[in-house]
C-alpha positions as CSV (number, residue, x, y, z in Angstrom):
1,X,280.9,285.2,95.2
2,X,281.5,281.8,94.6
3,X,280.2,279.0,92.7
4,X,277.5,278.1,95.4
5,X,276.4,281.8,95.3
6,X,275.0,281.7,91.8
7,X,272.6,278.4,92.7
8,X,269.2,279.7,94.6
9,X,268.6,277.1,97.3
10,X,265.9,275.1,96.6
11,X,263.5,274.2,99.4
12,X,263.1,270.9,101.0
13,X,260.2,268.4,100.0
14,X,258.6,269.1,103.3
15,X,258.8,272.5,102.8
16,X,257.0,273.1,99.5
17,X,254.3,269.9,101.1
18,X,253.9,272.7,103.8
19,X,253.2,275.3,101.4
20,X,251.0,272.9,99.6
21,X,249.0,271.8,103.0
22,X,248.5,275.9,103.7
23,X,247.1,276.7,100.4
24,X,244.8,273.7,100.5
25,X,243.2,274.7,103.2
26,X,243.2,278.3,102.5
27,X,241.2,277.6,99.8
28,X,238.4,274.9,101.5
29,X,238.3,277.8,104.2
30,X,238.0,281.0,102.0
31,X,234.4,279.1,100.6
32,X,233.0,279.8,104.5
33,X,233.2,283.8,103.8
34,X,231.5,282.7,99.8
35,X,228.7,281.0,101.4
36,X,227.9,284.4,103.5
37,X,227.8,286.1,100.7
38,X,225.6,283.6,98.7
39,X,223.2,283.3,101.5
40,X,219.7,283.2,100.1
41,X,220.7,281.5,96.8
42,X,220.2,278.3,97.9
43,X,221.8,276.7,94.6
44,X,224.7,278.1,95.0
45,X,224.7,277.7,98.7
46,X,224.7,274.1,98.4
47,X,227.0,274.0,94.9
48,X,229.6,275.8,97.5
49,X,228.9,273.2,100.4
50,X,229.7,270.6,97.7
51,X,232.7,272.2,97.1
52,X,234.0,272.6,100.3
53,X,233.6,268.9,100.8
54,X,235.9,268.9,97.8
55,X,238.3,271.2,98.7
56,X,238.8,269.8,102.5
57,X,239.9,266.9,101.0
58,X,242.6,267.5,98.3
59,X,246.0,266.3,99.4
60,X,248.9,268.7,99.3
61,X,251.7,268.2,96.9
62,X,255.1,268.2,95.7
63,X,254.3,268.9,92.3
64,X,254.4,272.0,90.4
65,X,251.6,271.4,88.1
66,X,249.5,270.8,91.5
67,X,250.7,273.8,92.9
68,X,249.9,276.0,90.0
69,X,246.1,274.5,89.6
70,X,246.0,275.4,93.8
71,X,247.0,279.0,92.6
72,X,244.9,279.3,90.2
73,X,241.7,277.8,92.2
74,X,242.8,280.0,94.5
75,X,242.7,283.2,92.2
76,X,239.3,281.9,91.1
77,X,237.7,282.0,94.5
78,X,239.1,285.2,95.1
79,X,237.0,286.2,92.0
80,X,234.2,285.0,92.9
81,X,233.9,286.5,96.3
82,X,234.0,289.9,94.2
83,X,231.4,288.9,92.1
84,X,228.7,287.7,95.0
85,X,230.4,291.1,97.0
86,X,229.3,292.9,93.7
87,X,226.1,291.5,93.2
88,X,224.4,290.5,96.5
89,X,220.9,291.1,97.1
90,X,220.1,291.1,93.8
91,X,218.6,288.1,91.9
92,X,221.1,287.0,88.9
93,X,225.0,286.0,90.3
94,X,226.5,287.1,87.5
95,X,229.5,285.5,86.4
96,X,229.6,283.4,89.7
97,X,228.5,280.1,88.2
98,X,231.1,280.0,85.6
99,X,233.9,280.9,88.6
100,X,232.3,278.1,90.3
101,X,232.6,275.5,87.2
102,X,236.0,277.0,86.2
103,X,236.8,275.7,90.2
104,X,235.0,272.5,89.7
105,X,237.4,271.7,86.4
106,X,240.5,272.9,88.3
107,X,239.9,270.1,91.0
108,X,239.4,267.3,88.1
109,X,242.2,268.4,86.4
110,X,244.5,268.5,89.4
111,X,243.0,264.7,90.8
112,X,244.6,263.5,87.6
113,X,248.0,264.2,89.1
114,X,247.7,263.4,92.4
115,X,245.5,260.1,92.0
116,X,248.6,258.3,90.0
């Protein structure tokens, strides 16, 4: 093994943009299959439209700290599509609206990287 063996190789700038572009919209798409869910709770069918106008729109990026908060808003929808799965039909949400304001924070927070 030489010394280029013990470097990983790092991926281009394209590449992780790529990544970036796929999670992005992986996460405006994933709110469709959340408004299903939500349907008849008409609040939070039209918090999660907002959202998704949101979402659409973040630009992919280069930076890690972006990346993580795309991970992490990510996770959180993935949360709360068990919580409406979990509770649907029935009148209270649950934990939903704090997924959906932990979301909303995520996208502020990662606007004030990509907006330098």
């Amino acid at each position: 093994m030489g010394l280029f063996g013990l470097f990983k190789k790092k991926k281009s700038d394209k590449a992780v943009v790529m990544d970036s572009r796929e999670i992005v919209n992986a996460n405006a798409q994933s709110v469709e299959v959340l408004l299903v869910l939500a349907n008849g709770k008409e609040e939070l069918v039209s918090e999660l439209k907002s959202l998704q106008e949101k979402l659409k729109y973040l630009s992919p990026s280069k930076e890690e700290k972006v990346q993580a908060i795309d991970g992490k808003i990510k996770n959180l929808l993935g949360d709360l599509k068990i919580e409406l799965t979990k509770t649907k039909g029935q009148e209270g949400s649950g934990k939903a609206e704090k997924y959906l304001e932990d979301v909303r924070l995520l996208v502020a927070e990662r606007s004030v990287y990509t907006n330098r």
